[in-house]
N, C-alpha and C positions, 0 to 999 in steps of 0.2 A: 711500201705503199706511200705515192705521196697524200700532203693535208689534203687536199680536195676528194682523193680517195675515202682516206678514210673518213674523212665528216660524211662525206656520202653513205657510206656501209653503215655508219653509226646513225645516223636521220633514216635509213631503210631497216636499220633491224631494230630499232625501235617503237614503228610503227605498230599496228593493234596486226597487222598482216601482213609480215615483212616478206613472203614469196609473194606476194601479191605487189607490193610496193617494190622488190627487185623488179621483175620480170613488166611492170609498166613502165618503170625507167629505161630497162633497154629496148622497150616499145617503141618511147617516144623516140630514144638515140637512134634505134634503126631509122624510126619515120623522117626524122630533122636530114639526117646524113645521106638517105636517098639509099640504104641498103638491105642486104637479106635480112629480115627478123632472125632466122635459124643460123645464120652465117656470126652475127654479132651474138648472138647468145652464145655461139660454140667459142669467140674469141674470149669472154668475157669467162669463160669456164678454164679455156687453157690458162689464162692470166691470175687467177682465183688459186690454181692447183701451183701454178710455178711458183707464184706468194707463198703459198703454205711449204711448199719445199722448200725455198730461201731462208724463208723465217727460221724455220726448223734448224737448215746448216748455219747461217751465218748472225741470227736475230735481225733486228729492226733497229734502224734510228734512236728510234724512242724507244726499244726497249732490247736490251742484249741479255740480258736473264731475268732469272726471279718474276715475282706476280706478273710486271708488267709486259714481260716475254708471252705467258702463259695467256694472260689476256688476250693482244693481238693475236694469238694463233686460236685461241677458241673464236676470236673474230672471223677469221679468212676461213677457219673450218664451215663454221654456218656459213658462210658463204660460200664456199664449194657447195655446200650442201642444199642450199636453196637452188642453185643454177642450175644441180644435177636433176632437180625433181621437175615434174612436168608444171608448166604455171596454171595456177588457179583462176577459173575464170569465176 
């Protein structure tokens, strides 16, 4: 995941509502870019799940084991896990 990623995931899952705060970001991204809502949420879920796969085989940048491994992947977990659930209106 690069910085811009992850300061993003981390500014949305800290929010008081963070499926709520996902699912308006790729609101506005579908609205800016001129695309399917449903089409950019499914891409934003495959890349979410290929993250957590990677992490998993190979670590991250900033973290190749230990706590800060374990963190990053409880990150991209909640994040599969928000993108899989229907958004809150």
């Amino acid at each position: 995941m690069g910085t811009f990623t992850v300061t993003r995931a981390l500014t949305i899952l800290t929010t008081a509502d963070p499926g709520k705060g996902l699912h308006r970001t790729l609101d506005v991204f579908a609205e800016a870019a001129e695309l399917d809502r449903e089409r950019v949420g499914r891409w934003a879920q495959l890349h979410a799940v290929q993250t957590a796969f990677w992490g998993r085989r190979q670590g991250f940048r900033r973290g190749r084991a230990g706590a800060e491994l374990s963190q990053l992947l409880n990150l991209v977990d909640e994040l599969v896990d928000l993108l899989t659930r229907s958004p809150r209106v």
